[in-house]
C-alpha positions, 0 to 999 in steps of 0.5 A: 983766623980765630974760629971761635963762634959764640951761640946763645938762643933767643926765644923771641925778640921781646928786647929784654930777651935780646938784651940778655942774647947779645950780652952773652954772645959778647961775654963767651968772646971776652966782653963788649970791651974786648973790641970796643974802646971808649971814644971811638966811632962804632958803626953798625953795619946793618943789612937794610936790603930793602924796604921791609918792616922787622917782620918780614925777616929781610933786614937785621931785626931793631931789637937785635941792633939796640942791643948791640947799640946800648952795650955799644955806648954803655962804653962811651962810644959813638954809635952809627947804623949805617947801610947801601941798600939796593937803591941809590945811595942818597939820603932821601933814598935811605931815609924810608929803609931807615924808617920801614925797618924800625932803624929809625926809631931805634937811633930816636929812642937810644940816642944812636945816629943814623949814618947822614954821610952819603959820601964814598972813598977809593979803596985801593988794596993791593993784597985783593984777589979781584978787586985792586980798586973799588969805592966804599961807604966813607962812613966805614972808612972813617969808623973807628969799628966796625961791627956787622950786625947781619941777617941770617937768610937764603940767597938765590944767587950765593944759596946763604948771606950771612957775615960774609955777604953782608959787607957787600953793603959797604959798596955804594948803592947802584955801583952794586949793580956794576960789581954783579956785572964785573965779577960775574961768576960765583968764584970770582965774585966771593974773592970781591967780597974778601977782597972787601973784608981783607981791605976793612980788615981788622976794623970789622971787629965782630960779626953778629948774626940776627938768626932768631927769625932766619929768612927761608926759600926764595932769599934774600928778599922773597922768601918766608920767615923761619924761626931759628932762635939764635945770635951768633957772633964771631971775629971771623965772618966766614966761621960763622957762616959755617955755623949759619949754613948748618942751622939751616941744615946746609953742607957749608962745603957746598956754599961758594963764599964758605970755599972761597973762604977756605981757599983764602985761609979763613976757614980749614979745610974742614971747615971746623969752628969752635962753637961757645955757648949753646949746642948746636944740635938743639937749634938745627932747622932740619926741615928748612927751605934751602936754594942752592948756589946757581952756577952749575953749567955742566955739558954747555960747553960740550955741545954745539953753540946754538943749543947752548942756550937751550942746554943752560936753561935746562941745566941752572935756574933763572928769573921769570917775571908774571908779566900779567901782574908786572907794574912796570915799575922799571926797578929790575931794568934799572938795575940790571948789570947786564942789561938782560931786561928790556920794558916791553909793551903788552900784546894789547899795546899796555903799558911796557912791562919787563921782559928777559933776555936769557942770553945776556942773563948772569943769573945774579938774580938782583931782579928778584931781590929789588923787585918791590912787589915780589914779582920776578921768582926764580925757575929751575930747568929740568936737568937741574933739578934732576941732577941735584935730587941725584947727587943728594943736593937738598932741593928747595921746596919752596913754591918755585915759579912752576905755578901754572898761574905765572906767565914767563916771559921766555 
């Protein structure tokens, strides 16, 4: 794999500033016309998680998507922003995460597309890891290119999301849901999405990163927007996570899908990239507010079985909702792969709100990153916490659900 990465900074997102970022990116990689061909049909694989404005830094910034759409079309292309957020797969569905994130009036302005194919195809690849068999966007299987234009961010499930868990997105809406529940450990489910970007192959032409405003401590969905100034681009989408990973000052070997990714041939075992452009040393965010990948379950078994569930909890970190504040909206019961979450009624016989049920619970936190009003945070157990000061794992600071105003619902 090519581990060239290109890193150019950017001050703000004024578009002419953006503009200018994004054609150097191209050009220390040869040129927008290196991986684009009059004709074809380009799809901007965007990260539109959820409903959120460009400021809240959940989804790739509309500034960053013009830029890379206008090159785009400059070579008489096709240009198509398309995306599976956490929400059914529809057009009515998408259609507010288009409008909420500026995508909308993006494709208005420049004449872009937004992707109006909510169909799916079977992908079948033989070379997976994991998944053998698996639906995917029709939109990216009939793309001519893909590029992945993601979002720099935290994830309390996988500690990054960058290049290489943005394609996740190119599964289908709620059928997400069902892969959090079929590959459930963190090994298992980074082999899933190399398996998807071993399967789209070399059709994912660029990865392009909107790492201007990053998104830290409690990610993807919850946490506070950081301030980077940076674009990275390159072919290989787990080199630039590596880059990613270290402007958030994050050891790269201790993300899963950067290891998964070593094992899988894309990375060294050093995980060296060719970095063009800027230096790195001069964007680094050292005091950023990491989390750390959520599956270290040292002693579980080596005790008995009924205090396993205790020794879990105290040695991971897990969702928690303030059932006081809780709207009862069902989203996290919808979704949950595992069905950890029931609604239940309040004491006073109040309208049902949900509950966890830690047994079941995967600690994929998909809860807390669907949750419309923020409410589910993530709590680490004790041991966790003190065996990962002891090894010099960078701890999140982030105001973690500790809060004496929060009500559990252990």
């Amino acid at each position: 794999m090519d581990n060239r990465v290109a890193l150019v900074k950017c001050a703000n997102y004024e578009q002419s500033n953006v503009d200018d970022a994004v054609r150097s990116a191209f050009d220390l990689l040869g040129g927008v016309q290196n991986f684009v061909k009059k004709g074809q049909t380009v799809v901007l694989k965007v990260n539109l998680v959820s409903r959120a404005t460009p400021d809240k830094a959940t989804t790739t910034h509309p500034s960053v998507v013009e830029a890379v759409g206008k090159l785009v079309q400059s070579l008489g292309a096709r240009v198509v922003i398309a995306d599976s957020g956490g929400c059914a797969y529809t057009e009515a569905a998408m259609s507010g995460i288009y409008k909420s994130s500026g995508m909308t009036d993006v494709a208005i302005r420049n004449g872009f597309e937004l992707n109006s194919d909510y169909g799916v195809a079977l992908a079948e690849y033989q070379d997976a890891s994991v998944g053998k068999k698996f639906e995917v966007l029709s939109v990216l299987e009939n793309a001519d290119v893909i590029i992945n234009l993601c979002k720099l961010k935290t994830h309390s499930f996988t500690g990054l999301t960058n290049a290489v868990k943005n394609m996740f997105g190119a599964i289908p809406g709620l059928t997400k849901v069902e892969m959090h529940g079929k590959y459930r450990t963190l090994a298992v489910f980074g082999n899933f999405l190399y398996d998807i970007l071993g399967y789209l192959g070399d059709k994912i032409a660029l990865n392009i990163s909107d790492a201007i405003m990053a998104m830290e401590g409690p990610g993807p969905t919850s946490g506070t927007p950081r301030f980077v100034g940076a674009i990275i681009a390159s072919t290989n989408p787990a080199a630039c996570d590596v880059v990613g990973a270290r402007l958030m000052s994050l050891d790269p070997r201790a993300l899963p899908n950067i290891n998964t990714g070593i094992e899988r041939g894309w990375l060294d075992n050093d995980c060296s990239v060719d970095i063009l452009g800027a230096n790195i040393n001069d964007l680094i965010v050292k005091d950023f507010v990491t989390v750390m990948p959520n599956e270290f379950k040292p002693f579980s078994d080596k005790v008995p079985r009924w205090l396993q569930p205790a020794v879990h909890r105290m040695t991971t970190r897990r969702p928690v909702v303030n059932r006081r504040k809780c709207k009862g909206c069902k989203k996290c019961f919808e979704h949950c792969p595992v069905k950890a979450i029931t609604m239940v009624p309040t004491k006073k016989g109040g309208m049902p709100k949900a509950k966890f049920d830690y047994s079941k619970c995967i600690r994929c936190f998909c809860c807390q990153e669907l949750c419309p009003f923020q409410l589910v945070k993530v709590r680490s157990g004790i041991v966790y916490k003190i065996l990962h000061r002891k090894d010099g794992t960078k701890v999140n600071k982030q105001k973690e659900t500790s809060s004496k105003n929060s009500v559990s619902n252990e």
